[in-house]
N, C-alpha and C positions, 0 to 999 in steps of 0.2 A: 343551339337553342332555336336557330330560325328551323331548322330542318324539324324540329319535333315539334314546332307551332305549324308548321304549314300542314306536315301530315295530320294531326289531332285536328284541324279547323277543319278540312278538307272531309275527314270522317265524319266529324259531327256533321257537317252537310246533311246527313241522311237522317238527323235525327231531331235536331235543333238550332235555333241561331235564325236569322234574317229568313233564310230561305220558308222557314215555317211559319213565319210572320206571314210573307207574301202568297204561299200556297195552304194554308191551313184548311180551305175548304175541297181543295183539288182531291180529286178519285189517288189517283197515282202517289200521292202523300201520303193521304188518310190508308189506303190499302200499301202501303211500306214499300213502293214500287221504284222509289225516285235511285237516282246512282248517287256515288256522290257528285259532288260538283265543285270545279275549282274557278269557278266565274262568276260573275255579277248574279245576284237575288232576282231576278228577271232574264232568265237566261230560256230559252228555249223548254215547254214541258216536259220532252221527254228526254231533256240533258245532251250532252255532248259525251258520247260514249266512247269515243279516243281518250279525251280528257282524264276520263274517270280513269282509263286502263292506264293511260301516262301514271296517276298516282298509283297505281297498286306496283309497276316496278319502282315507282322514288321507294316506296317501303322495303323493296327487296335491294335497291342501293344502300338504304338507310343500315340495312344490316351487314350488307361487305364495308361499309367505310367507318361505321359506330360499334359492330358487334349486335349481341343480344344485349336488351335494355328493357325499360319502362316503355319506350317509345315503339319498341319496336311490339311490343305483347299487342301494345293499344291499337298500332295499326294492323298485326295480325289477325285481331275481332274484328274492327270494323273492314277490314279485305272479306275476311271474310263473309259477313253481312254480303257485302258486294256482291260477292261471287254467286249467294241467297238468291239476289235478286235476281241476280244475271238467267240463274236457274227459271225464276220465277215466266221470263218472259222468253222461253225457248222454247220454240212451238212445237210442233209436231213432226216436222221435216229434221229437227234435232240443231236448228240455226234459232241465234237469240234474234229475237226480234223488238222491235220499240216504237212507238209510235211516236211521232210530235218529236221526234232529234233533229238535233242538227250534226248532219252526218258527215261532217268536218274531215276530212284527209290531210288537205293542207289549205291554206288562203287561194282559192282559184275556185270559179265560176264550174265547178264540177256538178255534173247534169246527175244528179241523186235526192232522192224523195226523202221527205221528212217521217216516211214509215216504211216497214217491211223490212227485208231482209238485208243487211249490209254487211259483203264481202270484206272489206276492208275489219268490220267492227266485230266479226265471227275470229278473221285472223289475228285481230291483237288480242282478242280475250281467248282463244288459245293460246297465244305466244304466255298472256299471264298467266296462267293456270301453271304452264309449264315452269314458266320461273318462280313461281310462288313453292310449286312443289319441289323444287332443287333447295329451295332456302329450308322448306318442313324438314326434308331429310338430313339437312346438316345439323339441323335442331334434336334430329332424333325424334318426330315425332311421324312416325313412320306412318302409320294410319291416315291421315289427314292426307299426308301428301301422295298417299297411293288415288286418294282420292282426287283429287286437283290432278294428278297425271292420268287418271282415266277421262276424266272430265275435259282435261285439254284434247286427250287423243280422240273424243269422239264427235267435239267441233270441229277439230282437226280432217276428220273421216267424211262428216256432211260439207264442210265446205268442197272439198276435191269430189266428192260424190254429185253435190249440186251446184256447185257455182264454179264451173272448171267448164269452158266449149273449147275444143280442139280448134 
């Protein structure tokens, strides 16, 4: 029960609850921009984009330790929502990009901007794409996760293209 409240709370993130209390008049709300968010209503604008990719595998855990469920359909929408957005902010160089993050690695005084292009935050959200779409194909829904496997491989391709110095 806690694992299908923490995923559904974390989802709505992007839609309802505190956080839209507190940003209702923000650009990045109003235009559907926000990730979700598993931290305080006051959390940096443009989220914690580890964070968010941390929950999209809890939902790919949620399905090797639960099966297919309620829980899991409801986190497969709102992932994919995510994934939308994640789209929504991948610029031209074919890297997401975000502005106003807090571009969190791990707790350490790491020398990285609160906008532009983050190496680290390209490589987990292709790592999820790829595991989202190993979970679509055991679902059988083959379409989708052809899609989430191209999508991984071409973050995948601009990170080593662009963010790789010998």
């Amino acid at each position: 029960a806690f694992d299908a409240r923490y995923l559904d709370m974390i989802g709505r993130s992007m839609v309802d609850g505190m956080l839209e209390f507190y940003r209702r008049n923000n650009p990045r709300f109003v235009n559907r921009l926000q990730l979700p968010c598993s931290c305080f209503p006051t959390y940096p604008e443009g989220g914690i984009p580890i964070w968010s990719f941390t929950w999209v595998l809890q939902i790919v855990q949620h399905y090797l330790h639960f099966g297919a469920d309620e829980t899991l359909e409801k986190g497969l929408a709102d992932m994919d929502e995510c994934f939308n957005r994640c789209r929504l902010q991948t610029n031209e160089r074919g890297l997401f990009e975000v502005d106003e993050a807090w571009n969190l690695i791990e707790w350490a005084n790491n020398d990285l901007m609160t906008c532009g292009e983050v190496t680290a935050n390209n490589m987990m959200l292709s790592y999820c794409l790829k595991e989202a779409s190993k979970l679509l194909k055991d679902l059988g829904r083959h379409e989708k996760a052809a899609e989430y496997e191209q999508l991984s491989l071409s973050y995948r391709d601009a990170i080593n293209r662009l963010c790789w110095d010998d």
